[in-house]
C-alpha positions in Angstrom: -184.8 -48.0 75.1 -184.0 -49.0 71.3 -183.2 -46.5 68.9 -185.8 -46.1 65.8 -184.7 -47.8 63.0 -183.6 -45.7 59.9 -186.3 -44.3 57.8 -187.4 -45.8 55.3 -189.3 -44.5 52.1 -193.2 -45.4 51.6 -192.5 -47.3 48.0 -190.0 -49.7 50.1 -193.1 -50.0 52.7 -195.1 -50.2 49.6 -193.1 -52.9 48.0 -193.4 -55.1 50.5 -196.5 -57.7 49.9 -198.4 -58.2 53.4 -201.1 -59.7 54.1 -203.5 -61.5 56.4 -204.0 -65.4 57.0 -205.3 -68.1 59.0 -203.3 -70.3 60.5 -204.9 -73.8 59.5 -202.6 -76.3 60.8 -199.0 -76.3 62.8 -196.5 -79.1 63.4 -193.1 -79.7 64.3 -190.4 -79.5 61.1 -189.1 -82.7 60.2 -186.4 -80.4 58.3 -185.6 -77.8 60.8 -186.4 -79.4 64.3 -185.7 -76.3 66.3 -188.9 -74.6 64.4 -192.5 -75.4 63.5 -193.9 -75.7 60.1 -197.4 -73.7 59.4 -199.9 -73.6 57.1 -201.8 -70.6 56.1 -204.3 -70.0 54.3 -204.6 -66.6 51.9 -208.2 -67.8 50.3 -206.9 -68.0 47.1 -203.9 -70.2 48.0 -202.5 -71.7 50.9 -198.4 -71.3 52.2 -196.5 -73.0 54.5 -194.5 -71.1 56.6 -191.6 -71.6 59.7 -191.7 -70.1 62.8 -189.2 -70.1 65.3 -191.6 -70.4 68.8 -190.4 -74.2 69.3 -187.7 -73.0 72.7 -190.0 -69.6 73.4 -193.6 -70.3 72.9 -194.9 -73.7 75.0 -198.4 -73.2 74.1 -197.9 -72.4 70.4 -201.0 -75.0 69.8 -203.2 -71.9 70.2 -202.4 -70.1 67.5 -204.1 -72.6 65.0 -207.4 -70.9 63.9 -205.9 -67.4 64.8 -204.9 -64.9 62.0 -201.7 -63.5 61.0 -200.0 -60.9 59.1 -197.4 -62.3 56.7 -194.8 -60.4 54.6 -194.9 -63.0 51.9 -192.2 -61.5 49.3 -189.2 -61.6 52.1 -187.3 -64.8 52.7 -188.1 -67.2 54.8 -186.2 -68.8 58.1 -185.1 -71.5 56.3 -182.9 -71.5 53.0 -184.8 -71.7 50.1 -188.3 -71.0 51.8 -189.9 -67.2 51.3 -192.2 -65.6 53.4 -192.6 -64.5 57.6 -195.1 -64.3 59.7 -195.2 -60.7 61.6 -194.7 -61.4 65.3 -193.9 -59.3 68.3 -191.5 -59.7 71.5 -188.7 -61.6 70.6 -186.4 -59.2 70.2 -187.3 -57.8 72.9 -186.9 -61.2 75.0 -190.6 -61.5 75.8 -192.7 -64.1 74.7 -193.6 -64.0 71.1 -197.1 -63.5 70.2 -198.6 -62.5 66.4 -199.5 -59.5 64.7 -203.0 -59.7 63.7 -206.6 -57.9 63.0 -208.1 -56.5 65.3 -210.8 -58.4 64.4 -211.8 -60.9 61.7 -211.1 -59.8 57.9 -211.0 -61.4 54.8 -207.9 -64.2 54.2 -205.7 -62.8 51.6 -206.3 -59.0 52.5 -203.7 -57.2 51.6 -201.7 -54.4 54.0 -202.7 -50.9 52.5 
């Protein structure tokens, strides 16, 4: 079993700007090979965004079309990039699969 994490306060939960997208598109990096590049769309703009399924995930293809949770104001996998998609299992060594709605909402809605 893994210990809870420390607390944390609700204006650091608060602070942090999450919200859903849909995955439009997904394709190996040609800067980081070891993780996949993917674009999301958030209605009123779209993001691209890594993800590091590449060695754990073989039938990441799947994912297109799906929606995802992203933290968008965190940095991202790769120096220089912002922004990570919410996933589950990896820490865990299981395989990873996405946080998500349980059914459809509105790109760009925000976490309350």
């Amino acid at each position: 079993m893994h210990p809870i994490k420390p607390f944390v306060t609700l204006d650091h939960l608060k602070s942090l700007d999450i919200r859903v997208g849909t995955i439009r598109s997904l394709q190996t990096s040609d800067e980081e090979p070891a993780l996949l590049l993917l674009l999301i769309d958030f209605l009123e703009f779209q993001q691209s965004l890594f993800l590091d399924w590449k060695e754990t995930r073989f039938e990441y293809e799947e994912i297109i079309g799906k929606q995802a949770l992203v933290a968008l104001n965190v940095p991202g996998l790769v120096v220089g990039s912002s922004g990570r998609i919410l996933e589950l299992g990896s820490l865990d060594q299981l395989m990873p699969v996405l946080v998500c709605p349980e059914h459809p909402i509105p790109d760009g809605s925000r976490l309350t």
